[in-house]
N, C-alpha and C positions, 0 to 999 in steps of 0.2 A: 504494500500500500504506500502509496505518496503524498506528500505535506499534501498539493494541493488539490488530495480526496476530498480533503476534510470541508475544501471550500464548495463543496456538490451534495454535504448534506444540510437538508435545509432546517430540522430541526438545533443544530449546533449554532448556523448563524453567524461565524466569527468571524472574523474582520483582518487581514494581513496589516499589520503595523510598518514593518520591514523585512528583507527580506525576501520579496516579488520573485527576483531572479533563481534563489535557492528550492525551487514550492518543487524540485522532482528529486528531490531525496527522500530515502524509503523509509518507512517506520515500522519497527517491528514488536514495540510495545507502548504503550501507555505506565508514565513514574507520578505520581502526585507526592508535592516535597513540603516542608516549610523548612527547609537546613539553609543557612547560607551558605553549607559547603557541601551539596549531598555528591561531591565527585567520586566518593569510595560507594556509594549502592548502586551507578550506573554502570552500564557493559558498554554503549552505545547505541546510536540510532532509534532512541525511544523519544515520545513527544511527553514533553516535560508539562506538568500542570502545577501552576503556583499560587496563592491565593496574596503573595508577599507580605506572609508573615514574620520573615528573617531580616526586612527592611527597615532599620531604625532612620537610615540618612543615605543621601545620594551615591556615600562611598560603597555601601553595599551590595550596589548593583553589578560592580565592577569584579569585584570577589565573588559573585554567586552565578555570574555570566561567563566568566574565565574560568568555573569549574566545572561548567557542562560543555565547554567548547572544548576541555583536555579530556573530558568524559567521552568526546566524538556525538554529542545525543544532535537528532535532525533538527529538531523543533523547540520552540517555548511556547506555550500557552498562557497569559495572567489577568490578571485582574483583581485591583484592590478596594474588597469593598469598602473600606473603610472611609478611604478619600475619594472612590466614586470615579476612578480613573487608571490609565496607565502610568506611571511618571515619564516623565523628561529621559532622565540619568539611566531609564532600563532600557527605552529605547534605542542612547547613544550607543550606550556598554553591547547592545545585539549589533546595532550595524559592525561597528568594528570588530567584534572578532566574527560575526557573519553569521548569528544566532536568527533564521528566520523567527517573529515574536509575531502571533496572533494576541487580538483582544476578545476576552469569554466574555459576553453580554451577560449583565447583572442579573439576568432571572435565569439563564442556564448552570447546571448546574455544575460542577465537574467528575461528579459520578455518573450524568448523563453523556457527558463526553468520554470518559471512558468506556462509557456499556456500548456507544456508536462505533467506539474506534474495535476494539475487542471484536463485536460481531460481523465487521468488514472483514477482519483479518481472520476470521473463523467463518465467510462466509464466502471468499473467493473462491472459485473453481473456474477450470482452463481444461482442454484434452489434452494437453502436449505434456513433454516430462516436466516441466516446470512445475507445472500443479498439483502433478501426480507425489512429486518430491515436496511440496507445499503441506500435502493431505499427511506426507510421512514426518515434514516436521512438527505437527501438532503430535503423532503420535507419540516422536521422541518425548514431549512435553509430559504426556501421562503414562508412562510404561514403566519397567520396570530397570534398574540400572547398569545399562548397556544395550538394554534388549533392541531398543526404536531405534537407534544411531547402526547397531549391528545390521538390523531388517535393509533398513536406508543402502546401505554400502552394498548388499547381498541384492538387491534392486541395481544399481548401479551395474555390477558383473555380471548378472542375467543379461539387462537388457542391451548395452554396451561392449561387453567383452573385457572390462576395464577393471583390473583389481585393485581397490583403494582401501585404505588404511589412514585410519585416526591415533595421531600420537601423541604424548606429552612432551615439553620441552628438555626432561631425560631419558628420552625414547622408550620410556611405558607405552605399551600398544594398548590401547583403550580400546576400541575394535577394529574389525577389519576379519578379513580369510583367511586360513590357517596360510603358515607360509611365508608371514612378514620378512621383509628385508633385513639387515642390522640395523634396530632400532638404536643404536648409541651413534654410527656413523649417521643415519638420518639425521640425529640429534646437532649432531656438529654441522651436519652440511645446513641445515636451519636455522642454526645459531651463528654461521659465522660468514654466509652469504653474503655479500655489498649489500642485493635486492631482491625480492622475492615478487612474484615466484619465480625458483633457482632447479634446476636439472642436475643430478647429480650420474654422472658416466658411469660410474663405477657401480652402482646399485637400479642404472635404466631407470630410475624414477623420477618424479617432478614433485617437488615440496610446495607447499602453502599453506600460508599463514591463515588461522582461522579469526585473530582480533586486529591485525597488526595495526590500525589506527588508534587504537582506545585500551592496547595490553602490550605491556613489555616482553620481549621475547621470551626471558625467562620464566614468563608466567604463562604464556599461551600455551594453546594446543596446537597444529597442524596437519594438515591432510596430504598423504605422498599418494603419487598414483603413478601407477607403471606408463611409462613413455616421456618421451620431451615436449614438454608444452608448445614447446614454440612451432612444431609442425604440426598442432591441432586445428582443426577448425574453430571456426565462433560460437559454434555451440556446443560445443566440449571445453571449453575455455569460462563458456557460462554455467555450466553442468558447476565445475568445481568451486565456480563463486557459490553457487547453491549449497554444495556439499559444506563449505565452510562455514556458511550460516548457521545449516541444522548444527554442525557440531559447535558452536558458539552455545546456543541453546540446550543442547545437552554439558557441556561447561558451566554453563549458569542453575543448571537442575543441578546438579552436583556439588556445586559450591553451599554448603551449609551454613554459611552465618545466618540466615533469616530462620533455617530451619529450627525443630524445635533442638535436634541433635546438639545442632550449634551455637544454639544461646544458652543450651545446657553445661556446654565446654566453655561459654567464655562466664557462664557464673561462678563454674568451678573453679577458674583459672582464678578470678578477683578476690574467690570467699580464701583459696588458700593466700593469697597475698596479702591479705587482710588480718589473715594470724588466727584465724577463725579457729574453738574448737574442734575437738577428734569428732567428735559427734555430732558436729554439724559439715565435717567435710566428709564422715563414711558414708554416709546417704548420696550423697550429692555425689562421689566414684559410683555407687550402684546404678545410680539414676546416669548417667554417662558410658555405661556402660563397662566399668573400670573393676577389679577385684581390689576390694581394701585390703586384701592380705598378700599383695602381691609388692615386687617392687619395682623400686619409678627411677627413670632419670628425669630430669628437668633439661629442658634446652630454648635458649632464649634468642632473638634473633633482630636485629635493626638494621633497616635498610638505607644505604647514601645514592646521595643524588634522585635521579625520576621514581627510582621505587614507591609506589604508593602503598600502604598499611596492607592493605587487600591483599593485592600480590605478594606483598612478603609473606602473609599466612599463606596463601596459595600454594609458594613455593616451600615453607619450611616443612608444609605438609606433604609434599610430594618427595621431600628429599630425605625425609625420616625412614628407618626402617623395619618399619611397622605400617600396618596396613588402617589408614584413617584415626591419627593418632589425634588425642586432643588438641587443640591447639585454641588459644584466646589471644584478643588483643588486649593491650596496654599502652594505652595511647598510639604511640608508634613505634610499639617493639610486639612481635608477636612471640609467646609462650608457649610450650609442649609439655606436655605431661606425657610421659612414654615407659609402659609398660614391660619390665625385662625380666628376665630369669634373672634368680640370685647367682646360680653356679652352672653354667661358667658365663661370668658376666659379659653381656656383649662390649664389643668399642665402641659405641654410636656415635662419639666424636668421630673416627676415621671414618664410620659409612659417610655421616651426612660433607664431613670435609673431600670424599673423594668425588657427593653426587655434585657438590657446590662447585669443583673445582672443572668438572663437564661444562656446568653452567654459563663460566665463567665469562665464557668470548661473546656469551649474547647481554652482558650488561651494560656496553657502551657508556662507560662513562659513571655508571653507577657502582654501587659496591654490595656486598652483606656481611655483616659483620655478627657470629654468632658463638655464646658460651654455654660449655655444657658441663651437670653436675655430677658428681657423682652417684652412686647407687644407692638408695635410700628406701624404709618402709615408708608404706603410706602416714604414719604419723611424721616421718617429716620431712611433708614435701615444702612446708614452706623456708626450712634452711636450704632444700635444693634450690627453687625457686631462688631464694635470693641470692645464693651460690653460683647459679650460672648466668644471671643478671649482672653481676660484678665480673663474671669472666667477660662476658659480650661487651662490659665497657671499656675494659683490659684492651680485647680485640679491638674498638672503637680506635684508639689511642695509634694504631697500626693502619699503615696506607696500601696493602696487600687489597685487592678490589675482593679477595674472598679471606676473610681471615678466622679460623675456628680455634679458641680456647678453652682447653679443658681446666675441669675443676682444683688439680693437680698443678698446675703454672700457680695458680693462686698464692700470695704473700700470706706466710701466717697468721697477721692482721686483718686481711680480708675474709677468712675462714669462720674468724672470730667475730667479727661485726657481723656475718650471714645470722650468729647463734643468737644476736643481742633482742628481743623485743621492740616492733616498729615505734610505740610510742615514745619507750627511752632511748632510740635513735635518734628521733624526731625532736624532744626534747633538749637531746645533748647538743645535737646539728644549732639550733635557733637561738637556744643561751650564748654560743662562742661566734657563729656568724651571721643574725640578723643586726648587731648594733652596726656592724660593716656594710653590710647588702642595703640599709636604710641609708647609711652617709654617704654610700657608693653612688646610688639613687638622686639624692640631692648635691651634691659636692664633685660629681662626678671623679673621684680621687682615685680610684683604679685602687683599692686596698685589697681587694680579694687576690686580684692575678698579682699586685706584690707579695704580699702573702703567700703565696703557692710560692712561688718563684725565689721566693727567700728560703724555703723550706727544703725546695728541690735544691737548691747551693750551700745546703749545711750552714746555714747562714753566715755563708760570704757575703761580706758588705759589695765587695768589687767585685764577685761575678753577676750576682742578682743588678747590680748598676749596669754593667756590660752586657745583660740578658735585654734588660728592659731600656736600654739607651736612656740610660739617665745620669747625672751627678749624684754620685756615692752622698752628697750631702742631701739631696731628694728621698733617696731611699731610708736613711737615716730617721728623716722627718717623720716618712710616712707608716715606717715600724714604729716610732713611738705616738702617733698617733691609733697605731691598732692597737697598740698597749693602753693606751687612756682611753678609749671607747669600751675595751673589755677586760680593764682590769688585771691582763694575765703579763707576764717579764718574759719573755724568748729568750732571755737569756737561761732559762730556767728548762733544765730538760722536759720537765715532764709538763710543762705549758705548749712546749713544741709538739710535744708528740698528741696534747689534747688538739692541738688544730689540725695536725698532720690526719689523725682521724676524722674529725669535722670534715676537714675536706674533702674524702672520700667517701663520706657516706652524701655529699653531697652532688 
């Protein structure tokens, strides 16, 4: 279906703002949002519905327009009832980055625009294979996991002669005909292509991207199909933009944050970070599906540069080796709770360090940076948890675009502050460094990074001056100025080493 269906139904009514030129880009779902930043729930090419309730001031437009145009989505729909209008500032923010924006008329509703769009797109039919591949991506939609994507492919080799395969971005064949190629060379010739789609000699087959506008390579899926693209015709050339759709949508069936699987894993993830009792986190392993009597490694994971949160879970969950391992967000680091025998314990730092190290050539630019715990009961996942949390910031610290730290590199000190209670961390953190992070604030006096920097040079007056290009009588000043804000003498061992802690749990 295309933006400019939607101007041909006439109970909708809605009105092109801007945009006119873009109205035959395709839509393949309906998002109603009120986020200013809803870019981590979209896939792409869906028509967005807003009501602009994320709208305090004209700057927000700018912010919640620039994260649907990196989302890839076709369209915007809005309308605010409030002021009775569209604004100004939402209209600029679409032309510019090329957001076609329709206006909802005040008495439709946007469940009725939904129910319109839905039943178009659940209501075309065609003879040709297009529709017939149409009819089969609804089915993927309701089936069972694997099943519809498999049928789809098994369609394609009847009718065509043509054997194709659905892969992950570490060449897990998701489906396809018994018989696949090397799915790890597929992997690389995927990942490290100039431009897709790419023919690779050596395996006769032709790769494609199933998201490449709206998903990082390491996050996607792809579709290989035996022969060279380039001497296909135009309808086999369309076939496999087809093919990449459905498996987009079976990608998005499978992805669990909405599910309930997966709000079950990122509750579990938060109650154990929380410090929560035994007896409120054994239920919540059952209900996830997890043995409380079993044991866990924890594995934490942050992604640099384009990675978005999404796909960092996407990926940690694919690179663990375990089959649909927990996995929740925290803000912008995704957590694993993962399942191991006691005896003989696995290495899952070297599984997930060798699948990352595959990965690697499809990051362009980005990075991941991940720490993993050691073996642990389920009573205590949350010293793993914070255990492999501090490795991954360990890894942070490292300019390796893949970097994995095990629990074992860890400084004795670090081991120790994993064991300590979040509140009396919390506590200890805010007594020694909020009176500095406030004067930092207002005075803009840079005392935190002298402070580190003093710290990290055994406090040398003349390297910390020479780190921070400053006069050794600057630094001077501004050590004893962290001394009369808080009280404490650096000259005094054990003052030093109370920041030197501060600092790291910060």
């Amino acid at each position: 279906m295309k933006l400019r269906a939607l101007l041909d139904m006439p109970e909708l009514r809605l009105e092109v703002v801007t945009g006119d030129d873009l109205l035959d880009r395709a839509i393949t779902w309906v998002v109603t949002t009120d986020l200013l930043d809803p870019g981590r729930y979209l896939g792409g090419r869906e028509l967005v519905l807003t009501g602009l309730v994320w709208r305090s001031g004209p700057a927000d437009s700018e912010v919640f327009v620039r994260a649907l145009a990196r989302a890839g989505v076709s369209g915007l729909a809005a309308w605010d009832l409030t002021t009775g209008t569209v604004p100004g500032d939402l209209v600029d923010a679409c032309r510019r980055h090329r957001i076609p924006l329709f206006k909802v008329p005040e008495d439709v509703a946007f469940a009725t625009v939904t129910e319109a769009v839905v039943r178009h797109l659940s209501g075309a039919r065609a003879a040709d294979l297009t529709a017939v591949l149409d009819r089969h991506r609804r089915l993927v939609a309701g089936m069972s996991e694997g099943a519809g994507l498999g049928a789809v492919l098994d369609l394609v080799g009847r009718d065509l002669g043509m054997r194709c395969w659905v892969l992950t971005a570490t060449g897990r064949v998701v489906a396809g005909p018994p018989g696949a190629p090397d799915g790890a060379a597929l992997a690389r010739a995927f990942l490290t292509a100039p431009r897709l789609p790419h023919h690779t000699a050596a395996s006769g087959v032709s790769v494609f991207p199933v998201a490449e506008d709206t998903t990082s390579r390491v996050a996607d899926w792809f579709v290989a199909c035996e022969g060279d693209h380039a001497d296909w015709p135009a309808e086999r050339r369309t076939l496999t933009t087809e093919l990449a759709a459905i498996a987009a949508l079976e990608r998005a069936r499978l992805d669990d944050r909405l599910s309930v699987e997966g709000r079950l894993a990122q509750e579990l993830v938060r109650l154990v970070v929380s410090a929560a009792a035994a007896d409120e986190i054994v239920p919540r392993l059952e209900l996830a599906g997890l043995d409380p009597h079993a044991s866990y490694v924890a594995v934490a994971a942050a992604g640099r540069g384009t990675l978005r949160p999404g796909e960092l879970r996407s990926v940690l969950g694919e690179v663990i080796p375990v089959p649909r391992p927990v996995v929740g967000l925290l803000d912008e680091e995704a957590v694993a709770l993962v399942p191991v025998p006691a005896e003989p314990a696995p290495d899952v730092a070297f599984s997930v360090q060798t699948a990352l190290d595959a990965l690697a050539p499809g990051l362009a630019g980005a990075g991941i940076m991940v720490g993993v715990s050691g073996v642990v009961g389920a009573g205590e996942l949350r010293g793993a948890v914070d255990e492999a949390r501090y490795a991954r910031r360990l890894a942070s610290g490292r300019t390796d675009p893949v970097c994995v730290v095990r629990h074992d590199e860890l400084a004795t000190h670090v081991l120790l502050l994993a064991t300590v209670p979040e509140d009396v961390r919390q506590m200890f953190q805010v007594r020694l460094l909020d009176p500095l992070r406030e004067y930092d604030e207002v005075h803009k006096a840079d005392l935190i990074r002298t402070l580190e920097t003093f710290l990290q040079n055994s406090g040398s007056w003349t390297k910390c001056a020479e780190q921070l290009h400053l006069h050794v009588n600057s630094v001077r000043y501004r050590i004893q100025r962290i001394q009369d804000l808080t009280g404490r003498d650096l000259t005094r061992l054990e003052d030093r080493v109370d920041f030197f802690l501060a600092l790291r749990l910060s």
